[in-house]
Residue frames relative to the residue before (quaternion, step in Angstrom):
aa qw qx qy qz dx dy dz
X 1.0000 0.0000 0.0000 0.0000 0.00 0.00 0.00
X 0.7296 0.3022 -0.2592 0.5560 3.70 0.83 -0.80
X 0.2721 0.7965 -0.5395 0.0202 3.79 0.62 -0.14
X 0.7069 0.4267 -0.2935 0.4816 3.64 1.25 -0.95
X 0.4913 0.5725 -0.5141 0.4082 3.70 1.03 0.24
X 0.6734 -0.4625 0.5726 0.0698 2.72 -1.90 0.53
X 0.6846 -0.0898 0.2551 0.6769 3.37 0.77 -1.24
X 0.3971 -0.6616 0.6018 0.2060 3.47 -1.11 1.17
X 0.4726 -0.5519 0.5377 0.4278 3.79 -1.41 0.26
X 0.4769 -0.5875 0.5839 0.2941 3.33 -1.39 0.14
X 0.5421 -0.5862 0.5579 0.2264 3.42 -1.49 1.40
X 0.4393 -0.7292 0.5178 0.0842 3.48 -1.50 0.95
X 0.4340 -0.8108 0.3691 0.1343 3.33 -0.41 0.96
X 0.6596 -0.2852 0.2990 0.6279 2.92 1.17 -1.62
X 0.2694 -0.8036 0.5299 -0.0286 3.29 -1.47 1.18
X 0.0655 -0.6906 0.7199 0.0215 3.89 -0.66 0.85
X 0.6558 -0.5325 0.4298 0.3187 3.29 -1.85 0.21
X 0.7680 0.2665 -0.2618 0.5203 3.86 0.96 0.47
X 0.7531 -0.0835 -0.2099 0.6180 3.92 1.22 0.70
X 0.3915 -0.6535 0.6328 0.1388 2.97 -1.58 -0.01
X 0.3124 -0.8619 0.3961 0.0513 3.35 -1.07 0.83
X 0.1294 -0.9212 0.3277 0.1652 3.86 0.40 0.97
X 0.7915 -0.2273 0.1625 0.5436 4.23 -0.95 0.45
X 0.6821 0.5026 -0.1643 0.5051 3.60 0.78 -2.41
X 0.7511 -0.3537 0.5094 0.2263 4.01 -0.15 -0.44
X 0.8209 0.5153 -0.1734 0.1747 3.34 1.10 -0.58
X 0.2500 -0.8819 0.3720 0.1461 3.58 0.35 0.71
X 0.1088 -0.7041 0.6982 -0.0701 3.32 -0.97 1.09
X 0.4545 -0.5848 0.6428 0.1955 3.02 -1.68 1.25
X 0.3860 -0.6050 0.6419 0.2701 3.38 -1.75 0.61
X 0.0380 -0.8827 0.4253 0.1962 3.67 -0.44 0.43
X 0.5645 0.3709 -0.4593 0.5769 3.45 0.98 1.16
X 0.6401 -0.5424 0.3901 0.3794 3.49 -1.49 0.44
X 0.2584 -0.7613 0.5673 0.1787 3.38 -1.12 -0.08
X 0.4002 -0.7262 0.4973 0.2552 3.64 -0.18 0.93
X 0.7528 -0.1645 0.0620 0.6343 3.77 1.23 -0.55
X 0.3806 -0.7322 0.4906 0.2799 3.35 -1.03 0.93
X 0.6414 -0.6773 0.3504 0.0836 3.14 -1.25 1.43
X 0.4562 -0.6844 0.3179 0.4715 3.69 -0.51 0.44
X 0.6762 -0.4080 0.2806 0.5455 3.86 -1.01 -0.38
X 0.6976 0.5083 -0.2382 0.4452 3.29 1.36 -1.61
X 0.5859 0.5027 -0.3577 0.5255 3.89 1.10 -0.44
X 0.6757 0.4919 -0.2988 0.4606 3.72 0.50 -0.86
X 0.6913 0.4415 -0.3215 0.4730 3.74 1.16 -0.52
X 0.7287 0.4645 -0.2914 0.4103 3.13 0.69 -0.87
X 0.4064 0.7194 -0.2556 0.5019 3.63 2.01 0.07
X 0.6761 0.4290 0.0007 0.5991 3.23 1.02 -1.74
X 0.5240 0.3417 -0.5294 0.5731 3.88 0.54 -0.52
X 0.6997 0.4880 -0.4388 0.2822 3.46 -0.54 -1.58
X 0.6520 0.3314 -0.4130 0.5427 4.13 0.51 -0.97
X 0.7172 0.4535 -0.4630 0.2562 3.40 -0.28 -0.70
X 0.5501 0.5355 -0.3956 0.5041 3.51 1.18 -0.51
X 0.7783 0.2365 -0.3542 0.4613 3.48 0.35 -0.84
X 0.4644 0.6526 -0.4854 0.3505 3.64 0.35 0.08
X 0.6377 0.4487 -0.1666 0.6036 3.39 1.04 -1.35
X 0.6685 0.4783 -0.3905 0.4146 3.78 0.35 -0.51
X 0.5801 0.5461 -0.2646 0.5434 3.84 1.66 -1.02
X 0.9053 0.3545 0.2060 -0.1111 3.29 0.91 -1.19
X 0.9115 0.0204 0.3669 0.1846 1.37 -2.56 -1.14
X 0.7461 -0.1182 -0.0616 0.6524 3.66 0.65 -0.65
X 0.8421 -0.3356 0.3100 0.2864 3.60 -1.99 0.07
């Protein structure tokens, strides 16, 4: 699926209603509210989908 990427996104670990948490350790704030906090497998498939268009803009590698 990612063959034309550059760099693959990174697999989520774990998600609360104000960050998220990625494979490497790193934590990122969410910076809008969340009416309910998504599963892991919903939150990736969220995050793949930007990272694809990010990389298609881009914006990253």
């Amino acid at each position: 699926m990612y063959l034309y990427m550059k760099t693959k996104p990174k697999m989520i670990t774990r998600v609360t209603k104000t960050e998220f948490e990625v494979d490497d350790g790193d934590i990122y704030p969410i910076p809008f509210d969340l009416d309910e906090v998504p599963t892991i497998e919903e939150f990736q498939r969220i995050y793949d989908e930007w990272f694809r268009l990010f990389q298609q803009k881009g914006l990253i590698e």
